[in-house]
Structure formats: structure tokens, C-alpha cells
DSSP file (Angstrom, degrees, kcal/mol; ACC not computed):
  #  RESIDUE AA STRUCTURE BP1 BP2  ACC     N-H-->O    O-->H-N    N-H-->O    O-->H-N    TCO  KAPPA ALPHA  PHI   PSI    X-CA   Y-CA   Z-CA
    1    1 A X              0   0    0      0, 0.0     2,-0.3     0, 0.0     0, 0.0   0.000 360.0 360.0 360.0 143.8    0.0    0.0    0.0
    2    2 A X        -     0   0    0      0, 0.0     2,-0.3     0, 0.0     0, 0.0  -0.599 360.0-175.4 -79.3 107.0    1.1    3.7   -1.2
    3    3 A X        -     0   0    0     -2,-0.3     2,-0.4     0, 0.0     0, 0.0  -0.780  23.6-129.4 -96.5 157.7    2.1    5.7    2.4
    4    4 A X        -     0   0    0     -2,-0.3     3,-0.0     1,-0.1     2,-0.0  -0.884  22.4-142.7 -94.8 120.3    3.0    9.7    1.9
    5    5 A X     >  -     0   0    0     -2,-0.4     4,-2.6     1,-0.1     5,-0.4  -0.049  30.6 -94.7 -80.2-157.7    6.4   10.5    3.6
    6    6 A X  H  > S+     0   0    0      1,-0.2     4,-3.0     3,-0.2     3,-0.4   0.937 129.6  47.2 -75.8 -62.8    7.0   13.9    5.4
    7    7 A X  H  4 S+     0   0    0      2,-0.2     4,-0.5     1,-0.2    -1,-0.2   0.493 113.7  55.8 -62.0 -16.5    8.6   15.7    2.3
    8    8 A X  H  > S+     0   0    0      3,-0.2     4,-2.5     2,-0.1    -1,-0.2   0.865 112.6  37.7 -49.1 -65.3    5.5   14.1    0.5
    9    9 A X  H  X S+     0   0    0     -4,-2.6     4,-1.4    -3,-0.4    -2,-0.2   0.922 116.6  50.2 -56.4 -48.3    3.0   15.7    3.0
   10   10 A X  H  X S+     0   0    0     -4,-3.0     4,-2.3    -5,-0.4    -3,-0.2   0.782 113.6  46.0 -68.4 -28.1    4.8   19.1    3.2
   11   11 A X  H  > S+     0   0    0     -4,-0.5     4,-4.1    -5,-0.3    -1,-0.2   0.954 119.8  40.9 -70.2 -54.1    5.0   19.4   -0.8
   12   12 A X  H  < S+     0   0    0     -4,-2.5     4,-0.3     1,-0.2    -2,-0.2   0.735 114.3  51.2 -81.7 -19.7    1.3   18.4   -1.0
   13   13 A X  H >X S+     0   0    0     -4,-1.4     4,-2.0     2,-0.1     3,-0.7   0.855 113.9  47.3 -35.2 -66.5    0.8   20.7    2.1
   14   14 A X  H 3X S+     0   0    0     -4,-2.3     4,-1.5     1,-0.2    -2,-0.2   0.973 116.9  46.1 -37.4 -53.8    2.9   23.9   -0.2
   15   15 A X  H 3X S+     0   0    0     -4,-4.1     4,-0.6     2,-0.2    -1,-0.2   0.580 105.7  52.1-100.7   9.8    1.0   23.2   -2.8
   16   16 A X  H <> S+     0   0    0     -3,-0.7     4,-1.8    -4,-0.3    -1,-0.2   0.899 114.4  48.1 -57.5 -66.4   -2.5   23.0   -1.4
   17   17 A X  H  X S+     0   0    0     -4,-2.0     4,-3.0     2,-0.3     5,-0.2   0.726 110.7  52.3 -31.9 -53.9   -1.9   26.2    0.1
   18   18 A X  H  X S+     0   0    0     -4,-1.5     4,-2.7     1,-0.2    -1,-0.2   0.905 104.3  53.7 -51.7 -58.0   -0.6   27.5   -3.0
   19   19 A X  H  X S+     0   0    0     -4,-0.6     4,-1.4     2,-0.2    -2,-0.3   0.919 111.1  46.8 -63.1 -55.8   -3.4   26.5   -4.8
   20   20 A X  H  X>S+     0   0    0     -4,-1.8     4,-1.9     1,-0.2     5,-0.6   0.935 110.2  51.4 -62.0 -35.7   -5.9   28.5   -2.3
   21   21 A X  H  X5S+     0   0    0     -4,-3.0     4,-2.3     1,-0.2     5,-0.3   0.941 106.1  50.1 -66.0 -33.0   -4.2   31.3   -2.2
   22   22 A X  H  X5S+     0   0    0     -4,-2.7     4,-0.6    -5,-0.2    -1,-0.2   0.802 115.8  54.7 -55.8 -35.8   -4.0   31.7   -6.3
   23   23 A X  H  X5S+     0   0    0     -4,-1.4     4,-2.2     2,-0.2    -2,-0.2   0.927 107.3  42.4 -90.2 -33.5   -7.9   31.0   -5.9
   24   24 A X  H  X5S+     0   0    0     -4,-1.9     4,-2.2     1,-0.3     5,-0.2   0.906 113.3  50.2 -77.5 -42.6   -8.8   33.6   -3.6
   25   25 A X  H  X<S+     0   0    0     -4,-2.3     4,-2.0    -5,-0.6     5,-0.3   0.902 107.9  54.2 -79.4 -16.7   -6.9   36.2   -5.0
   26   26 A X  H  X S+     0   0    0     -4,-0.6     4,-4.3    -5,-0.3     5,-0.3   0.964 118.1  40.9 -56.5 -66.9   -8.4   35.3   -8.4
   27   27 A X  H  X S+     0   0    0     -4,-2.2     4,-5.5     1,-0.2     5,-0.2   0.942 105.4  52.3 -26.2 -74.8  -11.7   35.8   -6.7
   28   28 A X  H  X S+     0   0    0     -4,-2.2     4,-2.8     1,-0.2    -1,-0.2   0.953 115.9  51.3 -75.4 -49.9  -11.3   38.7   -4.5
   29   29 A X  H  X S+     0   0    0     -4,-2.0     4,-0.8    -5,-0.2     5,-0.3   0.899 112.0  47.8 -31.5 -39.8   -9.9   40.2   -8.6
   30   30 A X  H >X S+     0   0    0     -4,-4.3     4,-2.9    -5,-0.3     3,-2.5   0.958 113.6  51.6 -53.5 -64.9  -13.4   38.7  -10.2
   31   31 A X  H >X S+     0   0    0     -4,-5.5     4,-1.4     1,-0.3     3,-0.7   0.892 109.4  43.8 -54.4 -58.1  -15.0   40.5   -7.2
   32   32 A X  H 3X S+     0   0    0     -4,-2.8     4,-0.8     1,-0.3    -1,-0.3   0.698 107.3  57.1 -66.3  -1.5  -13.5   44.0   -7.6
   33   33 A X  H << S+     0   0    0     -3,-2.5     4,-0.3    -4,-0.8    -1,-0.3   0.831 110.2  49.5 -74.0 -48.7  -14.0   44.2  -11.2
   34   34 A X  H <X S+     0   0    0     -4,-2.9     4,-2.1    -3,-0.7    -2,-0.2   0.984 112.6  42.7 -41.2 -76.2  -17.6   43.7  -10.4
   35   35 A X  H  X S+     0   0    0     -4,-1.4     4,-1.3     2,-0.3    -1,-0.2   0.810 112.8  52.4 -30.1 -58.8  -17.8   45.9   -8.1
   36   36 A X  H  X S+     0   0    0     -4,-0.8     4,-2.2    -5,-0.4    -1,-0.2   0.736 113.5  47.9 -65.5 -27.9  -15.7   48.4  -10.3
   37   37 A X  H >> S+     0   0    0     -4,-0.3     4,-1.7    -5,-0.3     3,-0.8   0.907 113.5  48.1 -84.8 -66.3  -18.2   47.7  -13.2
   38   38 A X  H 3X S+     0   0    0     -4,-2.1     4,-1.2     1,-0.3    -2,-0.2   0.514 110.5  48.3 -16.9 -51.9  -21.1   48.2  -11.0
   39   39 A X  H 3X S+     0   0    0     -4,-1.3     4,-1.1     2,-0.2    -1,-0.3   0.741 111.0  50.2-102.9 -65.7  -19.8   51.1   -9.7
   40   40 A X  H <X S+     0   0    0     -4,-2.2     4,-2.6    -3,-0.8    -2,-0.2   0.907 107.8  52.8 -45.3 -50.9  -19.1   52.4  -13.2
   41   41 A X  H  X S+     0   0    0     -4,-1.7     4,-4.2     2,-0.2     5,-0.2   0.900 111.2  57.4 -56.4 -46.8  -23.0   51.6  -14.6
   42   42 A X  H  < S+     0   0    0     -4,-1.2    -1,-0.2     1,-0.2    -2,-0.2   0.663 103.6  43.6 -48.5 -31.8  -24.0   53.7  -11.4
   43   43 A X  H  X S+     0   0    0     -4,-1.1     4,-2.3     2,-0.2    -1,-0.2   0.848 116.9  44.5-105.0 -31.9  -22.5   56.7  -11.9
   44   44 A X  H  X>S+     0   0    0     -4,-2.6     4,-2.6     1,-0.2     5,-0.7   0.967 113.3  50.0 -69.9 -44.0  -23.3   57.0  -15.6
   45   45 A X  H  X5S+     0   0    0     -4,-4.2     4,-2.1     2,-0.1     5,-0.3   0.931 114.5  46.8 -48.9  -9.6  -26.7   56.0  -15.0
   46   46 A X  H  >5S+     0   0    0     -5,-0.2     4,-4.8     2,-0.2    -2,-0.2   0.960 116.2  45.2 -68.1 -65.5  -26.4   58.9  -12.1
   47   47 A X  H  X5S+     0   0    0     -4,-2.3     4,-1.0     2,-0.2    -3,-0.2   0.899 113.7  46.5 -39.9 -60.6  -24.9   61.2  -14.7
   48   48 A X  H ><5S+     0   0    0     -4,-2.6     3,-1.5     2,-0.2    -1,-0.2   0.964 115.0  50.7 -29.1 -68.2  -27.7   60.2  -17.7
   49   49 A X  H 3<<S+     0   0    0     -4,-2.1    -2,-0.2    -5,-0.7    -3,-0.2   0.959 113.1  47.8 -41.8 -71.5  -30.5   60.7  -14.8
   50   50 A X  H 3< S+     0   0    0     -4,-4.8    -1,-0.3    -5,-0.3    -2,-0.2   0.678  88.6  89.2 -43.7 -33.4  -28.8   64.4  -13.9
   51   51 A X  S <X S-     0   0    0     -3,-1.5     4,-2.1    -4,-1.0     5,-0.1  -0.424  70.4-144.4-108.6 145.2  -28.4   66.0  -17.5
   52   52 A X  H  > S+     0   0    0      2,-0.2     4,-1.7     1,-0.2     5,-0.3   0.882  88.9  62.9 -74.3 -37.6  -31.4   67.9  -18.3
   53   53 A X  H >> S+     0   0    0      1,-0.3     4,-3.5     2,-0.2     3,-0.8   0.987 103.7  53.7 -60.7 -53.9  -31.4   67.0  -22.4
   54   54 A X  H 3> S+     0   0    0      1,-0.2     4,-3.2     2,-0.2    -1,-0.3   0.868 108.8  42.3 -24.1 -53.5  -31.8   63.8  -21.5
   55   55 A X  H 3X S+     0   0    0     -4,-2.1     4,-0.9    -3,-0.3    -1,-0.2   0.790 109.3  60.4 -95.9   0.4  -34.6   64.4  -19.6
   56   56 A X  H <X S+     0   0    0     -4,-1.7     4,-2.1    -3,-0.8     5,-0.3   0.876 106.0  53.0 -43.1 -67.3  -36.0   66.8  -22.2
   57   57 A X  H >X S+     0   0    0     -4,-3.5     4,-2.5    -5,-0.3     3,-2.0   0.972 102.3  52.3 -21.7 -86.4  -36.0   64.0  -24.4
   58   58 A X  H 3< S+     0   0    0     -4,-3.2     4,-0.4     1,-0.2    -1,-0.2   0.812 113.5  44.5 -57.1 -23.3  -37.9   61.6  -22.4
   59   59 A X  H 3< S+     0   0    0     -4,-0.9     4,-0.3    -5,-0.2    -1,-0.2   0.739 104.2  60.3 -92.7 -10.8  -40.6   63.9  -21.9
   60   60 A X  H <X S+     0   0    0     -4,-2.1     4,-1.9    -3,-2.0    -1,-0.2   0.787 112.3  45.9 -59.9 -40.5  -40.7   65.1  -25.6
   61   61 A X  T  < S+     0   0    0     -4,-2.5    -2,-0.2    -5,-0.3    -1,-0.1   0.460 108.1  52.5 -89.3  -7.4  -41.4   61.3  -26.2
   62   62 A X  T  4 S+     0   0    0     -4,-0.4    -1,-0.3    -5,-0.3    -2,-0.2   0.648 112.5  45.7 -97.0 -39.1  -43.8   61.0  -23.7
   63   63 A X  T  4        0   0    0     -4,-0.3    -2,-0.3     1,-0.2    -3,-0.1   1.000 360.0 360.0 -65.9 -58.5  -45.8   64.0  -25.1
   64   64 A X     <        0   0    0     -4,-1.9    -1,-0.2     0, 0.0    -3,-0.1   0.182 360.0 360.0 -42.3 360.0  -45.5   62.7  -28.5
């Protein structure tokens, strides 16, 4: 039967470790891009909302 020595465990230990840490910062990138995109969509829609032609517009097209 197949035993792990110590330099077995501690490599498959390293690279466990390795392996979460590559995923969480992959993650915590996803997330702030999200966030960053979000963030972005918000403030034009904020900006869109604000500008008065715009809302000239919609109300021309609502009379209409």
C-alpha cells in the first residue's frame, strides 16, 4: 500500500496552500471588477438621470 512520507505531505501541504491562495486572489480580482463595473454603470446611470437634455428627451417622447 502507497504511504506519503513527510517531504510528501509538506510538498502536497505547499502546494495546497498555493493553490488556495491563487484562488482567492483570483476571486477577490473577479469581485472587484464587479464591483468596479457596477460602480461604473451607477455613476453614468447617475450622470444620464442628472443632465437635463436627456430628460428633455424623455418627456418630448412621452408627449409625442
Amino acid at each position: 500500500m502507497y504511504s506519503l512520507t513527510g517531504a510528501d505531505r509538506t510538498y502536497r501541504l505547499i502546494a495546497g496552500v498555493f493553490i488556495l491562495l491563487v484562488a482567492v486572489f483570483s476571486l477577490t480580482d473577479v469581485l472587484q471588477v464587479l464591483a468596479l463595473a457596477s460602480a461604473g454603470l451607477l455613476l453614468t446611470t447617475a450622470i444620464i438621470n442628472s443632465c437635463p437634455l436627456v430628460e428633455l428627451q424623455v418627456r418630448s417622447a412621452d408627449a409625442a
